[in-house]
C-alpha positions as YAML, in Angstrom:
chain: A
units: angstrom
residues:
- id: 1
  name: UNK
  ca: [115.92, 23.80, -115.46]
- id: 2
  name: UNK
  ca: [112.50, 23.10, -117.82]
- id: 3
  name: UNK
  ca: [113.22, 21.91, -121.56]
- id: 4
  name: UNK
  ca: [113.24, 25.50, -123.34]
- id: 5
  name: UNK
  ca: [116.01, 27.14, -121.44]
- id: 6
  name: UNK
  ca: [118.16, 23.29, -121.67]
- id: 7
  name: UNK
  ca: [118.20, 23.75, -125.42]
- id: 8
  name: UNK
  ca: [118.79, 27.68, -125.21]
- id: 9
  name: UNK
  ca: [121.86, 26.79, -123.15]
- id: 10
  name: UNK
  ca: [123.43, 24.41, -125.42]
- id: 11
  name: UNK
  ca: [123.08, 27.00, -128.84]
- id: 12
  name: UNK
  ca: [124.83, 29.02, -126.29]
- id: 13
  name: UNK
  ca: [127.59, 26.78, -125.26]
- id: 14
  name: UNK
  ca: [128.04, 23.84, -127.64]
- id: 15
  name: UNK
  ca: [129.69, 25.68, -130.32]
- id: 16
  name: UNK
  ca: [132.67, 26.27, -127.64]
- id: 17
  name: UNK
  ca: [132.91, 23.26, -126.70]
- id: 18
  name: UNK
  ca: [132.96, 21.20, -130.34]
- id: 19
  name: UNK
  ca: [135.51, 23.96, -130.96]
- id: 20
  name: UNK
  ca: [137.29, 23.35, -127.56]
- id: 21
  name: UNK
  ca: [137.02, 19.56, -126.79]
- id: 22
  name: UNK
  ca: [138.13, 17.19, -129.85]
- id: 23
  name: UNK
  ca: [136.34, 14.23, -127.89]
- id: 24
  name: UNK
  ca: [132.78, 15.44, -127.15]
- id: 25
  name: UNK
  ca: [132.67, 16.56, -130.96]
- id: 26
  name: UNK
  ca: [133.99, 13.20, -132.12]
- id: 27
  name: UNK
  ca: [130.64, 11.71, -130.03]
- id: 28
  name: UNK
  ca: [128.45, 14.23, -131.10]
- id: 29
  name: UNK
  ca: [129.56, 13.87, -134.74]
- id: 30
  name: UNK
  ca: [129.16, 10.02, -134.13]
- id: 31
  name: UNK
  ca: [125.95, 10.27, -132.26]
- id: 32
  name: UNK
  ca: [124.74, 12.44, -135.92]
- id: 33
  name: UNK
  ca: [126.23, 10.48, -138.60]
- id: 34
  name: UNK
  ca: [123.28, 9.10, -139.84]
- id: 35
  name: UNK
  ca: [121.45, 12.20, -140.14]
- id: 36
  name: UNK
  ca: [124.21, 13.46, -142.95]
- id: 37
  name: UNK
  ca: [126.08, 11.56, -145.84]
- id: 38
  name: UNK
  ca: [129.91, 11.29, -145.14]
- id: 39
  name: UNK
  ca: [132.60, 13.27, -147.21]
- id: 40
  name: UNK
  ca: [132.97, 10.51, -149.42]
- id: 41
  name: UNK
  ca: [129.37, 10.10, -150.49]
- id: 42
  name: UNK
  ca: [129.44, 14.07, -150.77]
- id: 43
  name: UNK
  ca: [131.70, 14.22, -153.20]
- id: 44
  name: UNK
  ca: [130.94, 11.15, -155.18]
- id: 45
  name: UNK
  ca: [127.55, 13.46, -155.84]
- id: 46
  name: UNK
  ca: [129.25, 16.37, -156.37]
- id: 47
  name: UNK
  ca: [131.31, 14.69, -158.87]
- id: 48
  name: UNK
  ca: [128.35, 12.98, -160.77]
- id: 49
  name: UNK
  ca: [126.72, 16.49, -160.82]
- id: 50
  name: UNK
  ca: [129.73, 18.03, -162.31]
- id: 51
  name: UNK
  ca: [129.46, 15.17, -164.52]
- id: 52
  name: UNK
  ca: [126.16, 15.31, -165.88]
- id: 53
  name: UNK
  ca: [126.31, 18.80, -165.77]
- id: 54
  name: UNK
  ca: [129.57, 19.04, -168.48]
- id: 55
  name: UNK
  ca: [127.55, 16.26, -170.91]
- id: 56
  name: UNK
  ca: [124.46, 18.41, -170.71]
- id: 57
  name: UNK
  ca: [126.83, 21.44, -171.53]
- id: 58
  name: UNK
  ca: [128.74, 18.87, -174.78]
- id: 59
  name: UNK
  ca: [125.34, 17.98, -175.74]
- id: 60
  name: UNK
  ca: [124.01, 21.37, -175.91]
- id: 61
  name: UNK
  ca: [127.35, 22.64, -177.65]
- id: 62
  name: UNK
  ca: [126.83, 20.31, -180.53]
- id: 63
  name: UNK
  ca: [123.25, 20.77, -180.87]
- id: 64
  name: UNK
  ca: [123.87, 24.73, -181.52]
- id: 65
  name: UNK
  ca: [126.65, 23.75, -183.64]
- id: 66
  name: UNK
  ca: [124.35, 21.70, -185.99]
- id: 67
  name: UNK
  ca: [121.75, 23.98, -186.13]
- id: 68
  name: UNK
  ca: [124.29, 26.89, -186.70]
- id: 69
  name: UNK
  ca: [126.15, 24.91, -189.56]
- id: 70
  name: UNK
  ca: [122.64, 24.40, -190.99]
- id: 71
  name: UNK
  ca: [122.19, 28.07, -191.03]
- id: 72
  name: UNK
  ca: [125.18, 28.74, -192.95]
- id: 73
  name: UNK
  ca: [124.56, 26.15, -195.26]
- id: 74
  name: UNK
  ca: [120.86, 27.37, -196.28]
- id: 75
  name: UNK
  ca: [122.62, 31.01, -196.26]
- id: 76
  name: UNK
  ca: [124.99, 29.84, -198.40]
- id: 77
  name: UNK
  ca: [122.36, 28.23, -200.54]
- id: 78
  name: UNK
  ca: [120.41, 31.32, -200.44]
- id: 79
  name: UNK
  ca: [123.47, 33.44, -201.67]
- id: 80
  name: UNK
  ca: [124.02, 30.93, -204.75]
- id: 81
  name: UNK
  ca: [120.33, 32.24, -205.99]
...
């Protein structure tokens, strides 16, 4: 069996058998750790997106606040004359 038709045999195959044999995934998974980040580290970033994501969105909020007040107040201003 040459190289190519190895690899096409496990795409074939090796979904069954993560899905069918809780040990050989638990190696494979260990044998790839390092090539992911772990749950925990996953959502630590997920979390510190969300994060920076809902200050952006405060930030933002009070900026068009501001400018909107300021708007209302030269209106009003305007009004007065």
């Amino acid at each position: 069996m040459d190289v190519e038709s190895l690899k096409e045999t496990l795409k074939r195959e090796l979904p069954g058998w993560l899905r069918e044999d809780p040990d050989f995934r638990a190696y494979i998974l260990e044998l790839t750790r390092r090539e992911y980040a772990g749950r925990p580290e996953t959502e630590d970033r997920f979390y510190a997106l969300l994060n920076e994501l809902r200050r952006d969105r405060e930030e933002q909020t009070r900026k068009w606040e501001e400018q909107n007040s300021g708007r209302e107040l030269r209106r009003a201003g305007a009004e007065r004359h």
